[in-house]
Each structure stands twice: as structure tokens, then as C-alpha cells.
N, C-alpha and C positions, 0 to 999 in steps of 0.2 A: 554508673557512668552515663554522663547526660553527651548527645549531639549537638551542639551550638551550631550556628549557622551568623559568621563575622562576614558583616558587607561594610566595606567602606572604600572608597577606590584609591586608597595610599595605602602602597605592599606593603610599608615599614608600619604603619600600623596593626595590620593584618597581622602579621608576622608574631609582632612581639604578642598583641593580644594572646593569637593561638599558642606563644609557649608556655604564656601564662597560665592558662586552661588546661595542657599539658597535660603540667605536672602538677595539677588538680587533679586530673584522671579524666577528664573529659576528651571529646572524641569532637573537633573542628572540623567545620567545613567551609572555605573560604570565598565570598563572588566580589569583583572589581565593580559589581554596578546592582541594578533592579534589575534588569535580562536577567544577567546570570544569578542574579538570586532566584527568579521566579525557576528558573532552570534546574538549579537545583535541591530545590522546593517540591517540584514535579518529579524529582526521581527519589525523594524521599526524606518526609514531613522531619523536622529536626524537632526538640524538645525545648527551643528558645533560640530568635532570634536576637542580635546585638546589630543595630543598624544604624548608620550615618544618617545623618539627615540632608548634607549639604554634598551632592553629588552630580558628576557629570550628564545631560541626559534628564530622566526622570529622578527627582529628588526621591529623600527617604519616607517624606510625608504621605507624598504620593503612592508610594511603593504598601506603607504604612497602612493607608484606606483599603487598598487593593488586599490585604492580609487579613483585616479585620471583616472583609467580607467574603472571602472562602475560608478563614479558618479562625473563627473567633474564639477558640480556646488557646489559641498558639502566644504565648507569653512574646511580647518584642522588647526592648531594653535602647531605647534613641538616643547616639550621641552626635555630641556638636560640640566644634570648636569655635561655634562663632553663639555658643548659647545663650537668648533673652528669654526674659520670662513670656513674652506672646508668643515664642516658638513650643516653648515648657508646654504651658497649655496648650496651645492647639495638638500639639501633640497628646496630650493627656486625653482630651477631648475627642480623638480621634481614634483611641481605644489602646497606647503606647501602655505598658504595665510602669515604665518608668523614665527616668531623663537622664543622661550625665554628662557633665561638662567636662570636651577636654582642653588640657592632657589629665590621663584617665591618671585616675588613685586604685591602682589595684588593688589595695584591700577593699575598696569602695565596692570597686568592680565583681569581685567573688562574692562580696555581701550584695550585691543585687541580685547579682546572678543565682545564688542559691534562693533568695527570697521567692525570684522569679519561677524557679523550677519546683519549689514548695506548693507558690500558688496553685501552677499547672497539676503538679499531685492530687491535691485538693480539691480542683474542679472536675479532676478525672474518677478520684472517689466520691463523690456527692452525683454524678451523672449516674455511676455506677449505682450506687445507694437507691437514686428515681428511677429505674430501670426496675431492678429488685422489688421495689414497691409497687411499682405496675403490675411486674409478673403475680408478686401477693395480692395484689388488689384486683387482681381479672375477674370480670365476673364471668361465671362457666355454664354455657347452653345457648342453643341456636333454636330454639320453640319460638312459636309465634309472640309469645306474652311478654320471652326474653329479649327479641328484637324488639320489639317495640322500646321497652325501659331503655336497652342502650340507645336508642335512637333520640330519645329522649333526654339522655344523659349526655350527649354530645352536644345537642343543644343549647343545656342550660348551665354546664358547668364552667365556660368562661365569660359566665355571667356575673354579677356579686351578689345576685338574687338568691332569697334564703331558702331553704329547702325544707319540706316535712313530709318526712318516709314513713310510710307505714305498712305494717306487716305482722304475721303471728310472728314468736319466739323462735331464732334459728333459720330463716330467713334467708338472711343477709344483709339484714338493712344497715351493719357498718360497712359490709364492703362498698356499699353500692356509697357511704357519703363519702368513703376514702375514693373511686372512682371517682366521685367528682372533684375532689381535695384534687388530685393528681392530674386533671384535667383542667384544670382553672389557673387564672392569673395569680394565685396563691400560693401555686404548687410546692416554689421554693423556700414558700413558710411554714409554720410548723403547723400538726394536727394534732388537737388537742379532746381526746375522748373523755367525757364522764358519762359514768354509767348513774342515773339519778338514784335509782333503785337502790342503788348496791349503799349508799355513805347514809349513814342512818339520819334523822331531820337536824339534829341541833348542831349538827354539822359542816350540814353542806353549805351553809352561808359562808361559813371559812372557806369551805374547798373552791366555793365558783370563782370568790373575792377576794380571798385572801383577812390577814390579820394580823396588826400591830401587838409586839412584846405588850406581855402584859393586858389584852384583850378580855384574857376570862383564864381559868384555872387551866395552867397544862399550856399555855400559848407563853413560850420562854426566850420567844423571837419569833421576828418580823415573817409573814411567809407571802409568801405570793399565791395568787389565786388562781384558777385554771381560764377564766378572762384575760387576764395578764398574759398568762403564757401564751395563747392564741394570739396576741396582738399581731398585723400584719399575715396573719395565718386563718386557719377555720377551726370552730369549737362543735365537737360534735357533742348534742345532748339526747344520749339515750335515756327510753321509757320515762321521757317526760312525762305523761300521763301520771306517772308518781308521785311528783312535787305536790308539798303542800300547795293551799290558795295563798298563803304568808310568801312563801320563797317563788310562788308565780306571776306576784306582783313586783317582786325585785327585779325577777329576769326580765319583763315588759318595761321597766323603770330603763336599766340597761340599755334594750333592744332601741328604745326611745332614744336614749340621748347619749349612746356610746360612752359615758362616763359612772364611775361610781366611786365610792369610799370601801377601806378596807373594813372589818370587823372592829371596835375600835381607836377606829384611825377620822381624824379632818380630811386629809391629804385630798382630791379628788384626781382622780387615775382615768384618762382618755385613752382610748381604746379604737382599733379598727380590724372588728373580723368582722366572717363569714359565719353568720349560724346556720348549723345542718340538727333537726332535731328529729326525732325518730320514738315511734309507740306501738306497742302490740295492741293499745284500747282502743277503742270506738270514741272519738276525742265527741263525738254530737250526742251521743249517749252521757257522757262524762258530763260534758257543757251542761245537759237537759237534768241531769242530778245535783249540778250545782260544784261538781268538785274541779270542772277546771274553766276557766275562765277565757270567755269569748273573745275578749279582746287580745288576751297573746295568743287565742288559736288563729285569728284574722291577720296576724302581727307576724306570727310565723310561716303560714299555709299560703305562702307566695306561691311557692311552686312546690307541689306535690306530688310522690312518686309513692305506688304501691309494689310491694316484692309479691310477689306470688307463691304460695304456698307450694311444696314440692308437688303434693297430689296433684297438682293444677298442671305441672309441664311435663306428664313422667319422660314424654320423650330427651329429655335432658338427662334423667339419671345412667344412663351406657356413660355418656361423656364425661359425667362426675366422678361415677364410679373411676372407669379409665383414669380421669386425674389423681383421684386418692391413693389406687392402689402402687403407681406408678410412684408418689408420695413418700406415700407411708413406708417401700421399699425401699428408698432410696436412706431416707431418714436412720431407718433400722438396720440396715446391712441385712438385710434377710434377700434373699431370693426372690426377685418378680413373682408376683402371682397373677396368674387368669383366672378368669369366673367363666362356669358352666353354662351354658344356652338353659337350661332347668332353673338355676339357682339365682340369675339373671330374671327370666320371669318370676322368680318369686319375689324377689328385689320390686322389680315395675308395679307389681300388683299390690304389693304394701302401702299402705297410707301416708307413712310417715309423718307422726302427729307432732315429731320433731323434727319435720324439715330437714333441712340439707345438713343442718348441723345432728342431727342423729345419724343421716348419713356417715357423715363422715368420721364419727366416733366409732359406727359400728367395721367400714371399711380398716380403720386402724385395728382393732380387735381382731377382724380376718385376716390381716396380716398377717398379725403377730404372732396368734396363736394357731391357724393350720398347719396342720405338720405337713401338708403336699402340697404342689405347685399349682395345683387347681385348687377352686374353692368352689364346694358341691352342694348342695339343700342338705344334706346333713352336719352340713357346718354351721346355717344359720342357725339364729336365735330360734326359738318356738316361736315368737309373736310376731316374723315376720313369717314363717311357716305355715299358719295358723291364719295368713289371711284372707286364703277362699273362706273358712269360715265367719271371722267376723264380717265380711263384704254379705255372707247369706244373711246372718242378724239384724245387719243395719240395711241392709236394700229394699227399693221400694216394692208395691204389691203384695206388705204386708200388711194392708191393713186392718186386719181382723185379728182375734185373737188363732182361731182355726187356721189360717194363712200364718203366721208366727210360730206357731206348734209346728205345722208339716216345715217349714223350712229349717226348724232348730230339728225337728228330727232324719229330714233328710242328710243334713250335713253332718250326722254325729251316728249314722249309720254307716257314711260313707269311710268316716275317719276307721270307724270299726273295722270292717270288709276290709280294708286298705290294710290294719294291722294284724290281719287273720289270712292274707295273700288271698283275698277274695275269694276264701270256703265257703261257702253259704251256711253249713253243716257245721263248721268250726264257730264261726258268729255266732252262727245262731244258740249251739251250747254256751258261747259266752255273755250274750246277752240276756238267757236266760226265758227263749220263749221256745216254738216249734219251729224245724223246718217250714216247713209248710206256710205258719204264719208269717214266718218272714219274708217268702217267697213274695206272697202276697201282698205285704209291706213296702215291698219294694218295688215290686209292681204300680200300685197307685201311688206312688212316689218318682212314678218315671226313673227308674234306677234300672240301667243297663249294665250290669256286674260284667260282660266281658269288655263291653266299649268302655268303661270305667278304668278296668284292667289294663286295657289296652294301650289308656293314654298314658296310666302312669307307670311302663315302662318307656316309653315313647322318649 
């Protein structure tokens, strides 16, 4: 059941309209003018107005501008018994969803009026739909390196300048071209991702551009290309860095003159997007080896944004973390879970050589599989466990071979002692030397066996 909102200042119109609507099932609300429409407006938005145009006072046109500018999703439906086609239009023009001349044709009239109340449907789920895509497209952390990109990201994305993100694997460099898809004059067009990497070579000409029946073996009809589909929208092109030098001269060809042919095909196909392209390579390195080409990296590298690798902002992962688990519960039906102040720092302290997207694989895994509402250091993986040691391996002030020895044997005494509840005597039988010596071991080693002890109960 829809609320109409009938203004027209003759009762007998009024009247019969609302019994017509009725016994539709709709639910009327009636005003003799523009006051009383704006009046009852104010006490509660209807789902489509039906309005006069030719009224005592302020006309319907008038009434019309004034709607379209506090509530421009609000469907209005203008009648007129004196209707011309320069009223039509101006009303059209003025943001009216339709026109109708009276005396009304009530089947007319319910076929507008549902059309009318579809539209509103419609823009109320697509609003809905860009919301949800925001929320998906957030990008999540308040670090210095992060404010900055969003700061940057606000600036440049209702621009129609083209963009090239770079970043290691896992990243985020699609979220970050869909924040700008969602933030540009674009938004309400479509996004159109190819991953270059993933469509093996003698293919992808088909996928960017599409291909006429009959093209090559297996093409059994016309298809459209992922250019095509971005038309009036943005085309994101991941791990560009992969493209052959063959299909990097078509993309520049493209980038040049927004038109191209299909696989094929004569036809020539104009086109109007936003390229957003994205790489985990060293595109100057690439250029200086010859495999990708200077002039579509100059073509593209208008405006460039770098993601930052997770190691770089750990103070972001609490907040990531936070969002996954919160996530991933919600997803599963499982129970919330919390993480431990222990299990937490061991999370920060990890490298994560898969970025936010290892994160967030591994948060789904804690999920899923703790069987308690906490999630403790004995839940993670070993190799996030394990990464006081690798940080001893790979840290600097090793530069000798002597310096590399004491620090590999530091750190694999410690794991020892740690798995023997800090016996010295128990160690020491399992590793297979004297008390004594290992006293000593540990000694020149700066190993405090009770402050060692101490923190890892702590």
C-alpha cells in the first residue's frame, strides 16, 4: 500500500481521484492548495504526489520547483485541464516524473501512478545498492600513510583524471579504485574490473574489446568487450604490468582515441570511461627492461596513488582486525570473538608478506575454527608465532657471519628454554650439552632465564 498525496483545489476531483486509489489499496491524503500540500508534506513524506498545475495562490509549477528541491526522489504526477505541450514540458523539465490531461482516464491514471511508485522503488534500491558499495569499499585505518591516500582520494576522484595504483599483492589497490569509482562523477555507472594477469594472452583482446560471430574458433557470437561495458562508467585494469608489449599498444591506441574495433569486426565502437589501472611491478624497472612501454606508462601515471604495505601501518591492524572478526561473525553465525592483548601483539609483530589480504583470510580461519570466544597465541598459525624469530634472522647488526650465528642461536635457545618451562637442567639434557655450558651460553648471550620467564607469563 502506497500514500498518495492528491492536491488540486476542486473537492469533486479530489474525491473521486481518492476513491479510485481506494479500492486500489492505496492510502490518500488530500490538500485544496500548495500550503496545505507543503503541510502535509511536513507531517509525513508520501510515496507520490498527484498535482494540479492550475491553482488558486501558488500554482502547481511552482509548488513542483519547491519539491524537486527538498525532495528530489519524491515521484510527482502534474495534471491539467487546460494541458499544452509548453506546460508538458516545462513541467517535465522541472523534474515532473509525468503529465496527464484532464478529465483523467483512470486506467491511465493507475498506469502512471504504479509506474510512478516502481520508479521510486527503484531509486530507493540503487541508493540502497551505492550505500552498500561504500560500506564494501571503505577503506579501513586511520595511520598517517592512510590519511594521507584518503586525502588524496577525495581530491582526485571527482576528477576524470586517470589513475595508477601501485602496490605489493593484497594491498588493496581495488578497493582503493572502487573508492574512487564511488566518489566520482561516474559513480552511477558501472565498474568494470579485469584482472590482466588472470585471462591468458590470446585472449584477452577478446575480453578488453570484445568479438564478432565467427572471429576465430569457439567465438559463436557477437560478445562485448569489457571497454564496452565500462562505457560512461570506469574500467579498472589490474596487474597491468602483465600485458604483453602487443595488447599494450592496443590499450594506448584506445587510451588515445576512445574508439576501437571488435576482434573481427569493421564496426568502430566510441567509448567514454575512466581508466583506473593498478600493479604490484616496478613499472621503471619494467620500462628500463624493455617489457612495458613508456608511453602508456606516461598515458596512464596522471595521477598516482601508492597502497602501503600492511608492515608499513601496523597501527591499523586492531581496526582491521576489529572489522574482520566482527565480519566474519556475522557472515558465519558463529559467536563474536575477541582477541587476547598476547595474541594481538603477535598479530602487530608479524610482517604480513600478504598484506591485509592475508589478514583477512587468516581472521576468517580464527573464526571459524576456535572453539572459544577468545582467540589466544595458541590459536595462531606457527608463522605468525614464529615472528620474534624471523625479525632475529632478518634484523639489522648482522653483519658478519659471527653476528648471524649468536643471533640464530640466541633465538633457538630461547624457543628451547620456553619449551622446557625455563629448566636450565631440562634444556640443557635436551639439547644435548652441560649445565654448566649452557649457563655460560646464555650468559654471553645476554639471556635472563627469569626476566625471559617472566615476560612470557606476563
Amino acid at each position: 500500500m502506497a500514500t498518495i498525496l492528491i492536491v488540486d483545489d476542486e473537492e469533486s476531483v479530489r474525491r473521486s481521484i481518492a476513491d479510485v486509489l481506494s479500492d486500489e489499496g492505496h492510502r490518500t491524503v488530500l490538500a485544496a492548495g500548495s500550503d496545505e500540500a507543503e503541510k502535509e508534506i511536513a507531517a509525513g513524506l508520501p510515496d507520490l504526489v498527484l498535482l494540479d498545475v492550475a491553482m488558486p495562490g501558488r500554482d502547481g509549477l511552482e509548488l513542483l520547483e519547491q519539491l524537486r528541491a527538498s525532495h528530489p526522489e519524491l515521484p510527482v504526477v502534474m495534471m491539467s485541464g487546460h494541458g499544452t505541450i509548453e506546460t508538458a514540458v516545462r513541467a517535465t523539465k522541472l523534474g515532473a516524473y509525468d503529465f496527464l490531461e484532464k478529465p483523467l482516464t483512470y486506467d491511465k491514471l493507475l498506469l502512471r501512478i504504479d509506474h510512478g511508485l516502481e520508479r521510486a522503488r527503484l531509486a530507493q534500491e540503487n541508493q540502497e545498492l551505492r550505500q552498500a558499495l561504500l560500506g564494501e569499499s571503505e577503506i579501513i585505518g586511520d595511520s598517517a600513510v592512510m590519511a594521507k591516500l584518503k586525502e588524496q582520494i577525495e581530491i582526485a576522484a571527482p576528477t576524470d583524471g586517470w589513475v595508477l595504483i601501485t602496490g605489493e599483492n593484497g594491498t588493496g589497490k581495488e578497493l582503493v579504485a572502487r573508492w574512487v569509482h564511488v566518489r566520482s562523477k561516474r559513480a552511477s555507472g558501472p565498474f568494470v574490473a579485469v584482472n590482466c594477469a588472470a585471462i591468458p594472452e590470446e585472449l584477452i583482446e577478446s575480453e578488453l574489446f570484445g568479438h564478432e560471430k565467427g572471429a576465430f574458433t569457439g567465438a559463436i557470437q557477437r560478445k562485448r568487450g569489457r571497454f564496452e561495458m565500462a562505457d560512461r562508467g570506469t574500467i579498472f585494469l589490474d596487474e597491468i604490468g602483465d600485458m604483453s608489449l602487443m595488447t599494450q599498444a592496443k590499450i594506448l591506441r584506445i587510451l588515445q582515441e576512445h574508439r576501437f574495433e571488435r576482434v573481427g569486426g569493421t564496426e568502430t565502437i566510441e567509448v567514454n570511461v575512466r581508466v583506473i589501472a593498478a600493479t604490484n611491478k616496478d613499472l621503471q624497472v619494467e620500462m628500463s627492461n624493455g617489457r612495458f612501454r613508456e608511453d602508456l606508462f606516461y598515458r596512464l601515471n596522471v595521477i598516482p596513488f601508492h597502497v602501503p604495505a600492511l608492515r608499513d601501518r601496523k597501527e591499523d591492524i586492531p581496526t582491521l582486525i576489529e572489522r574482520f572478526l566482527a565480519q566474519y561473525a556475522a557472515e558465519s553465525g558463529r559467536p563474536a570473538r575477541t582477541i587476547s592483548p598476547k595474541a594481538l601483539a603477535k598479530l602487530k609483530e608479524y610482517a604480513w608478506p600478504g598484506n591485509v589480504r592475508e589478514l583477512q583470510n587468516l581472521i576468517e580461519r580464527l573464526v571459524l575454527m576456535t572453539p572459544g570466544e577468545t582467540i589466544d597465541v595458541a590459536d595462531l598459525p606457527p608463522q605468525v608465532t614464529s615472528a620474534e624469530r624471523d625479525r632475529w634472522l632478518r634484523g639489522s647488526g648482522t653483519d658478519t657471519l659471527a653476528q648471524a650465528r649468536a643471533a640464530f642461536e640466541r633465538v633457538w635457545l630461547l624457543e628451547r628454554l620456553s619449551q622446557y618451562g625455563w629448566n636450565i637442567s631440562r634444556t640443557a639434557d635436551a639439547v644435548g650439552i652441560a649445565r654448566e655450558s649452557l649457563s655460560r651460553k646464555l650468559k654471553s648471550l645476554k639471556i635472563d632465564v627469569d626476566g625471559e620467564k617472566a615476560r612470557s607469563v606476563d
